[in-house]
N, C-alpha and C positions, 0 to 999 in steps of 0.2 A: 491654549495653556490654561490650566485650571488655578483659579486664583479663590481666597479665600474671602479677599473682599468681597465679593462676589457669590459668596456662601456657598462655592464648588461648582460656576453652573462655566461651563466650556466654553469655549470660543471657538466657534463654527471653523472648524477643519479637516480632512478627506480622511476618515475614518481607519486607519492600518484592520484589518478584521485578524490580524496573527497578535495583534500587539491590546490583551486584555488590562491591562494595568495603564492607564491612561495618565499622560501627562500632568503636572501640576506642581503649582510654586503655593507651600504652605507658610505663613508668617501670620502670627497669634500675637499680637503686643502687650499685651494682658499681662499684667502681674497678679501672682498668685500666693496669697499668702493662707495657707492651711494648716490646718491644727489647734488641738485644745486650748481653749481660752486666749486666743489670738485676737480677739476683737477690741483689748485694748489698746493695738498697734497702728489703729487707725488713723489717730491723731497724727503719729510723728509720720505714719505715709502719708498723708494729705498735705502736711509742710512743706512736702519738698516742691509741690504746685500752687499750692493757694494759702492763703490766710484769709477767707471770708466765704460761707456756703453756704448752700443750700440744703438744708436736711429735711430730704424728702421719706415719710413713711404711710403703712395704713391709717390704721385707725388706733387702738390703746393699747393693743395686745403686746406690744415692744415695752410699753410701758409696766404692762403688770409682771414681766416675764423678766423686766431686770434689765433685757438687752439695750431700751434707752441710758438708761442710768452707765454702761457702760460706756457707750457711745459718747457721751456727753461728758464725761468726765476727761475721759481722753484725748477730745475737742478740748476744752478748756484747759488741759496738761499743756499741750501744744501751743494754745496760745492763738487754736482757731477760732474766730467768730464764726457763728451760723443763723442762722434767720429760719423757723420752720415753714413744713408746707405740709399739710397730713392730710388723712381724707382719703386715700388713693384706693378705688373699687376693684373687686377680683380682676372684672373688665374694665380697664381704664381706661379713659372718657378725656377726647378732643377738649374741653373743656377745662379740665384741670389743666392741662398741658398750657391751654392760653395765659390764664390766670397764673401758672408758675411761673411762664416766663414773662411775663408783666412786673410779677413784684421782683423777679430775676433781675430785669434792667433797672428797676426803680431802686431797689436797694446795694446795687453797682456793686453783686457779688463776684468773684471767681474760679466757682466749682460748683458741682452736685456732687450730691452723697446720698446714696441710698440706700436706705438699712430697712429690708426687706427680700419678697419673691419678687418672681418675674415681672409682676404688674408694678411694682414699685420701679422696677430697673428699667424695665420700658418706658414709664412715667419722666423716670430720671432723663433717658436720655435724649427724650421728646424735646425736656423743658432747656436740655443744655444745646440739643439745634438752633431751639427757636429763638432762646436768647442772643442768638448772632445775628439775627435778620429781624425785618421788616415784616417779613409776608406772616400769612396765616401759616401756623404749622400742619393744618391738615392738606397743603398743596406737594408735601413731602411723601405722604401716602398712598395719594391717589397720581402718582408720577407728573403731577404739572412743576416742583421743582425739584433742583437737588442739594442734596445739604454740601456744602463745600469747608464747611466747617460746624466745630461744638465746642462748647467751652469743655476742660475735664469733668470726668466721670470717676464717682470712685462706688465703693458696692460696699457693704456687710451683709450677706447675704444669710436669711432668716427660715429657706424655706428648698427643699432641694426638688428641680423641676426641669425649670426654662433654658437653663444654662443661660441667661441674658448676661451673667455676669463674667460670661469669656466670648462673645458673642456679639457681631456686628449689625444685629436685628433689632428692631424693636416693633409691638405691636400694639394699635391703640383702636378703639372702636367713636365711629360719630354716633351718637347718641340721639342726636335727629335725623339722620338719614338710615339710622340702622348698619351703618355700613362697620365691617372691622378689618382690617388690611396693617399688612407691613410695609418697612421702610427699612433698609439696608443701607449702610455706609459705613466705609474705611475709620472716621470721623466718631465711630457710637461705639466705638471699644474702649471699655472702661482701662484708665489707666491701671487703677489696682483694684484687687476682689479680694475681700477678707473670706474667708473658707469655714469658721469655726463650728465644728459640728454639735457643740452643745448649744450653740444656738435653734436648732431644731429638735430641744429635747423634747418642748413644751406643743408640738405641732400636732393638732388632732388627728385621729388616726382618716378622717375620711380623706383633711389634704394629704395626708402621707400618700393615701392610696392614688390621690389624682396627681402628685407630683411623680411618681414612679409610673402610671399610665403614660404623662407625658414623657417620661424618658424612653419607654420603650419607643412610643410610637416616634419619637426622632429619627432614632435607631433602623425602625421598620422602612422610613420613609426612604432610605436609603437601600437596605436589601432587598425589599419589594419591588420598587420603583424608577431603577436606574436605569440606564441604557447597556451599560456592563456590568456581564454575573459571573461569577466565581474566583473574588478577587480575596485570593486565599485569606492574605493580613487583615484586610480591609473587615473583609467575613467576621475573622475571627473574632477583631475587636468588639467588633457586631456584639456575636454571639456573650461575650463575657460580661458586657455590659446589662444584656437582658438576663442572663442569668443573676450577674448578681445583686443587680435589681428586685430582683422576684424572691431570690434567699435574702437578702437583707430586711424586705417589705417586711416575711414573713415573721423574721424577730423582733422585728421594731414594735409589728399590732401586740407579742406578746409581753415587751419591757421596751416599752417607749424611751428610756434613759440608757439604753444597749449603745454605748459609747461607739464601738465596734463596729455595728450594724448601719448606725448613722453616719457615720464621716464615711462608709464604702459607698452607700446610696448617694451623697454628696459628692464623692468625686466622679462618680459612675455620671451621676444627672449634668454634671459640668462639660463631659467631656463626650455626652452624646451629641451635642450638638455645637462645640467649639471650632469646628470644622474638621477636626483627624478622623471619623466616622464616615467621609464622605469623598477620601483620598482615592484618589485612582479609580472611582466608579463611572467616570464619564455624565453628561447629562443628566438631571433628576426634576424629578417635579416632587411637590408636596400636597398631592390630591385628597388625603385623612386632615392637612390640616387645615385645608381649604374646605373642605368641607363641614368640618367643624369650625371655624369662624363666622357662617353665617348662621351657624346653630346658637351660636352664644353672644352672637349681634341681635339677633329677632328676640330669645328667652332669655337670654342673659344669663346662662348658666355656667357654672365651672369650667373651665378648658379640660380639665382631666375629664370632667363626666361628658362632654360631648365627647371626645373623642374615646372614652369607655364604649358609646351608643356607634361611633362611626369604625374603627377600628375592627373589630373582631369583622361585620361585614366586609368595610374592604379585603380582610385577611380571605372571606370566605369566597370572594370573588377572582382575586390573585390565584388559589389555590388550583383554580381549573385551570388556568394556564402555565 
């Protein structure tokens, strides 16, 4: 039965070859909140879990763009305390993770919030395992534990890409071992995700281009890649998503403030990889983005652009089979 926890991968069972559309039990816990200047809403969703957090972001760029000032006011509306944590690298680093959730137990929060992209929310969700346990959080990566719990998670999301922010994954690289690997669990679903697409008015256009690379290549990771082809729905969804992906890209590089363009590329990037892309496909690997994690563990490059360099290849290899 294909489970979502599980990011759609099967449990081994005697295959029907008449029966293309493969079992599975979809459940998304994710609250979703979408639309124009919605990032005020923050506060009073986080209330209904926590009064003390964690606000995890990059670097200043929230800051010049207006989007903290939003954030934080809305915290203080409510009546949340927060405690920062900033810093967080395109590739985020086993190390931050420790240090968040250090000052996590020390200052006896209950929640993260993270008002960012992907690297932020995987950040996030690293720091809310870790602050449950004892061990080192990089034993969660490399399969020696499993998370059996995480404090909440909550998202404003700055950056349209990773879908981290509907999404049971998180990805962190060791920074001395070179090594970059995920971690999956039921536990790293953010309870709510603010959606607001003017928060990516201000996004340069090269991450636009590497945040919509990665949505495709989600996308791909599944039509290319499965063990079952021609699942008509599934397909389709496929298909709608890279399309309008690639039509929205194309008006965003020409009016970056194209309200329109960006909230379609925002919900398109969320729901590439939320799990519904991956329904009824049977078995999948993720070999583009396996590949490109050791590309951007050794150089340290953007995820979009390794997988710009890995992708069209693998496309040209699939092609003859």
């Amino acid at each position: 039965m294909q489970e979502l926890f599980t990011m759609n991968q099967m449990i081994p069972n005697k295959k029907d070859e008449e029966v293309k559309i493969q079992p599975f039990i979809f459940h998304n816990p994710t609250k979703i909140v979408f639309g124009k200047d919605t990032t005020h809403q923050i506060g009073e969703e986080i209330s209904s879990f926590a009064k003390k957090v964690m606000l995890i972001y990059g670097k200043e760029s929230i800051k010049k763009n207006g989007i903290y000032e939003k954030v934080t006011k809305s915290l203080n509306k409510a009546g949340i305390e927060f405690i920062e944590k900033s810093g967080v690298k395109p590739n985020p680093v086993i190390s931050f993770v420790r240090q968040g959730a250090d000052l996590f137990k020390k200052e006896k929060l209950d929640a993260v919030l993270a008002v960012g992209g992907g690297s932020v929310i995987d950040t996030a969700k690293a720091v809310a395992a870790a602050a449950k346990t004892n061990s080192d959080p990089w034993k969660f990566y490399i399969g020696e534990e499993t998370i059996k719990e995480a404090f909440p998670i909550a998202v404003v999301l700055t950056l349209s890409a990773t879908a981290s922010e509907m999404n049971p994954s998180s990805v962190i690289t060791n920074e001395e071992t070179k090594q970059k690997y995920s971690c999956v669990s039921p536990f790293l679903y953010p309870k709510v995700s603010i959606l607001d697409p003017v928060n990516t008015f201000t996004v340069p256009k090269n991450q636009t281009a590497n945040g919509a690379i990665d949505t495709i290549i989600h996308v791909l990771e599944t039509y290319l890649n499965s063990e079952d082809e021609n699942i008509m729905i599934t397909d389709s969804i496929i298909e709608a998503i890279i399309k309008t992906t690639l039509e929205s890209a194309e008006k965003i590089f020409k009016d970056p403030r194209d309200y329109n363009s960006r909230a379609n590329m925002m919900w398109a990037s969320t729901l590439a990889l939320n799990g519904l892309t991956a329904l009824g496909a049977g078995p999948k690997k993720f070999p583009m983005h396996m590949i490109e994690h050791s590309l951007s563990a050794i150089y340290d490059i953007a995820h979009g652009e390794g997988l710009a360099i890995v992708g069209p290849a693998w496309m040209k290899y699939k092609a003859k089979h």
